[in-house]
ZAMARGU-4260 file (C-alpha; in steps of 0.2 Angstrom, whole numbers, plus 5000, padded with zeros to 4 digits):
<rodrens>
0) 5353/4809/5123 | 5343/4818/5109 | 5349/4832/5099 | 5336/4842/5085 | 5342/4853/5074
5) 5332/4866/5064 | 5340/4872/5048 | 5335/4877/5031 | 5351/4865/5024 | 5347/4850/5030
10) 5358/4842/5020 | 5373/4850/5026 | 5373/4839/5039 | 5373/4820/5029 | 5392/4824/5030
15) 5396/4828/5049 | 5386/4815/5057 | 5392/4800/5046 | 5409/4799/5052 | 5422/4797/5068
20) 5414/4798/5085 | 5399/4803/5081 | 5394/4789/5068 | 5400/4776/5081 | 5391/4785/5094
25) 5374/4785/5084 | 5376/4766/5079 | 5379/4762/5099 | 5362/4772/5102 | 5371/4784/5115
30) 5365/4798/5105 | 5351/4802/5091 | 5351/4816/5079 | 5336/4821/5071 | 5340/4836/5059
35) 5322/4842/5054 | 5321/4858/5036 | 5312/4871/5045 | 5302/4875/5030 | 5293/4862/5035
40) 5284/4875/5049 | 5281/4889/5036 | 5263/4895/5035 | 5262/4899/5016 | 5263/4890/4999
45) 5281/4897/4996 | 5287/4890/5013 | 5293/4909/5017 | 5304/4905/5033 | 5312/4925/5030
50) 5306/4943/5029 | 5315/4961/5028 | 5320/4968/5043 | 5310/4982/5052 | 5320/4999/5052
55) 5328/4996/5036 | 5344/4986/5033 | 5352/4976/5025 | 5349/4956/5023 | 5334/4945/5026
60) 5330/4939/5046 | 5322/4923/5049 | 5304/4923/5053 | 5296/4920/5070 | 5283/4909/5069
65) 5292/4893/5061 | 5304/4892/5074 | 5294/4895/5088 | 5280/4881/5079 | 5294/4868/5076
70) 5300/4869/5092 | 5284/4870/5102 | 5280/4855/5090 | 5296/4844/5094 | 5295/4847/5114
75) 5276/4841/5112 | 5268/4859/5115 | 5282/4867/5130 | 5287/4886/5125 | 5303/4893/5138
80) 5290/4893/5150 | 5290/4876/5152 | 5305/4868/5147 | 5312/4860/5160 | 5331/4866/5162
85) 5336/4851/5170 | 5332/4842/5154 | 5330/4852/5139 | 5339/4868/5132 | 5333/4876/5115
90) 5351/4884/5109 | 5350/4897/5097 | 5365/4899/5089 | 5372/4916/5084 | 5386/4927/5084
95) 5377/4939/5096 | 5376/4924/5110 | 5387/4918/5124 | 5404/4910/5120 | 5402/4891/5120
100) 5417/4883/5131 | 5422/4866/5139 | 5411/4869/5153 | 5395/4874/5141 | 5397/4857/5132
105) 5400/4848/5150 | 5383/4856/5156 | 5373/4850/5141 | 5381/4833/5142 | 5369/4831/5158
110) 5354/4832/5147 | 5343/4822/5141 | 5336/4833/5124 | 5345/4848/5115 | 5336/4858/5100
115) 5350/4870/5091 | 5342/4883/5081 | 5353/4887/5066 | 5351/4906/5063 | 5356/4912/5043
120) 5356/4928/5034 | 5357/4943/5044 | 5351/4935/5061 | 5335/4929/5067 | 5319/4938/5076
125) 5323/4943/5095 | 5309/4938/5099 | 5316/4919/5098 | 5330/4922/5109 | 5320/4934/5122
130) 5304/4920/5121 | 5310/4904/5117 | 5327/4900/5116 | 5335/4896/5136 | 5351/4899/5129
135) 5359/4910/5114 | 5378/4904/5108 | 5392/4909/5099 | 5407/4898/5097 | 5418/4911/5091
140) 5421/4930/5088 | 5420/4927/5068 | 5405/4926/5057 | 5400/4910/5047 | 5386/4911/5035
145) 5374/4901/5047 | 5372/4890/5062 | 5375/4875/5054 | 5394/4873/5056 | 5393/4876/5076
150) 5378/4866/5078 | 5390/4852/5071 | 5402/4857/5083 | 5391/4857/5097 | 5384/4842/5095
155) 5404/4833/5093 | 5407/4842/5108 | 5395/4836/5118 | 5393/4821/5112 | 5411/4814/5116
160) 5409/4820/5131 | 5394/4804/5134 | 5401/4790/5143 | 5406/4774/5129 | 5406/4789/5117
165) 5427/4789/5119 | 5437/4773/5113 | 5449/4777/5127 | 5438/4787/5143 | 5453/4793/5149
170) 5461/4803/5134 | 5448/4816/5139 | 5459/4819/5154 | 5474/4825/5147 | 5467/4838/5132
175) 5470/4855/5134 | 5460/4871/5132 | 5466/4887/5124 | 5458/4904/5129 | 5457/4914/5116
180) 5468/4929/5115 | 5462/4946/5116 | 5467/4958/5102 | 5464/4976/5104 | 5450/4982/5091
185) 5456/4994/5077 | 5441/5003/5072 | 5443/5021/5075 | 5431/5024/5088 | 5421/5036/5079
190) 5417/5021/5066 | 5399/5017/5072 | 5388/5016/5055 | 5387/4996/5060 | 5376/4994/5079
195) 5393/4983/5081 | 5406/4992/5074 | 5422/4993/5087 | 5421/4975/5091 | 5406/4973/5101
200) 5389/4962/5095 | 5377/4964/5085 | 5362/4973/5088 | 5343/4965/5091 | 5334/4961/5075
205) 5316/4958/5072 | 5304/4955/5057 | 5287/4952/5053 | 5273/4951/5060 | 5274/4969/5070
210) 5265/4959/5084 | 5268/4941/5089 | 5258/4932/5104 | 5257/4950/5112 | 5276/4955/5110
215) 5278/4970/5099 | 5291/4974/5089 | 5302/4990/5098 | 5294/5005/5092 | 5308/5015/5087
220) 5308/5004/5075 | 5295/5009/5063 | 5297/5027/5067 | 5306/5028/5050 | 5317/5042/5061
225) 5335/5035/5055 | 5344/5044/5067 | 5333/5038/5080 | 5335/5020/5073 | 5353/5021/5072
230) 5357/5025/5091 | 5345/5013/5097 | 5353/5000/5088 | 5371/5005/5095 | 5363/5005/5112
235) 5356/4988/5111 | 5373/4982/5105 | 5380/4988/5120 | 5366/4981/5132 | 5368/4965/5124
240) 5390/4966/5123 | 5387/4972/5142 | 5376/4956/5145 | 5384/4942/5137 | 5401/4947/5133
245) 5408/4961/5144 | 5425/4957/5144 | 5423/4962/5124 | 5421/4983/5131 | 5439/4984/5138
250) 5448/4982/5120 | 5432/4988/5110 | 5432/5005/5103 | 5421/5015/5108 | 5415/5033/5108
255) 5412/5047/5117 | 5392/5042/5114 | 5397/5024/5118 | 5401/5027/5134 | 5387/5039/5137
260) 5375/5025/5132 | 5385/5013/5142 | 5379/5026/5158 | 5361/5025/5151 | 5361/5007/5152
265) 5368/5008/5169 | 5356/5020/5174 | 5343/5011/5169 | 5348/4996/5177 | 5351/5005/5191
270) 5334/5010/5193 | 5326/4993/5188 | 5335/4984/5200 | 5338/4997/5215 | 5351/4989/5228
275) 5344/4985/5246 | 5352/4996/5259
</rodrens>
């Protein structure tokens, strides 16, 4: 099994790989890891992997077009389109995605080739995760100042999981899971300057270009209307809490325009994909 990680630390990871499991692993060729500096795709001579974010905002988001050419690059040429599921997953990591658990790291122990893409700063272009990336995870409800740390994770997860990868096969029997507990949020509900204030996840971010491969960056966006920006932002929250984490809306605090935006999505939905009678 194969595991590429694209970071703009590479050397964060001289430490993880070297010891335990996973050094014993690696020197018995059950798995290879191959940690590549992203900056290596950048297109100009300051090897720029990050830009300001469209609406305004705080922070820097990471940059489309290394990530997409490094990726496309390591799978010899395949975009989402073409990866072969079976085989291959292109894992962004984020605190936006969907919770990693035992039974994620079972599925991609079945693989043959796992790319992690380690997000940093305030997030990284949605167009990676609408376009490239067959998977978007989070291994926790905290943030961490980039995707290195759960790529490490992932990677001892999985990996232990490979047979011969265990001194003792069966010890993997007996271990026990925890589910996390649910604490009810504490954000008043009318606290919504953040798209995920009231415990719910972040909203979509993009950068430039405005255009990419013919996706465009959301209009509203450029409007310079903050209002406007604003309840967009809240409303993809809640699209994207609704789509990878739903179980996050029953102790979230929300608003009375929360849960009007909650109908809109319905609605919308609803009307994209009619029941049959």
């Amino acid at each position: 099994m194969r595991f590429d990680i694209l970071t703009i630390f590479p050397e964060f990871f001289r430490g993880p790989l070297e010891y335990g499991i996973l050094r014993r692993a690696r020197q018995a060729g059950l798995v290879q890891v191959e940690v590549h500096d992203l900056r290596r795709w950048a297109r100009d001579r300051h090897r720029t992997v990050d830009d300001r974010p469209f609406g305004g905002g705080e922070g820097m988001v990471l940059k489309p077009e290394p990530i997409f050419d490094a990726v496309e690059e390591l799978l010899g040429g395949a975009s989402r389109p073409a990866i072969d599921s079976r085989h291959t997953a292109v894992i962004l990591l984020s605190a936006a995605g969907r919770l990693f658990r035992q039974s994620e790291a079972q599925r991609l122990a079945a693989l043959e080739r796992v790319v992690l893409i380690c997000g940093r700063y305030e997030g990284v272009d949605e167009r990676v995760a609408e376009h490239l990336a067959t998977d978007e995870i989070s291994v926790g409800d905290f943030v961490l100042s980039g995707g290195e740390l759960p790529a490490a994770m992932i990677v001892d997860a999985v990996t232990r999981l490979l047979p011969g990868a265990l001194g003792n096969e069966a010890s993997r029997l007996f271990e026990s899971f925890s589910a996390p507990a649910s604490a009810p949020a504490t954000l008043p509900a009318q606290a919504t300057t953040s798209p995920a204030a009231g415990g719910i996840l972040d909203c979509p971010h993009y950068t430039r270009p405005q255009e990419f491969r013919g996706w465009s960056v959301p209009e509203v966006l450029i409007s310079g209307n903050h209002e406007q920006i604003r309840r967009w932002r809240r409303k993809m929250a809640l699209s994207k809490t609704l789509r990878n984490r739903p179980e996050l809306l029953a102790s979230a605090a929300l608003s009375a325009e929360d849960h009007a935006l909650l109908e809109e999505l319905q609605a919308e939905a609803a009307r994209t994909h009619p029941q049959s009678s």
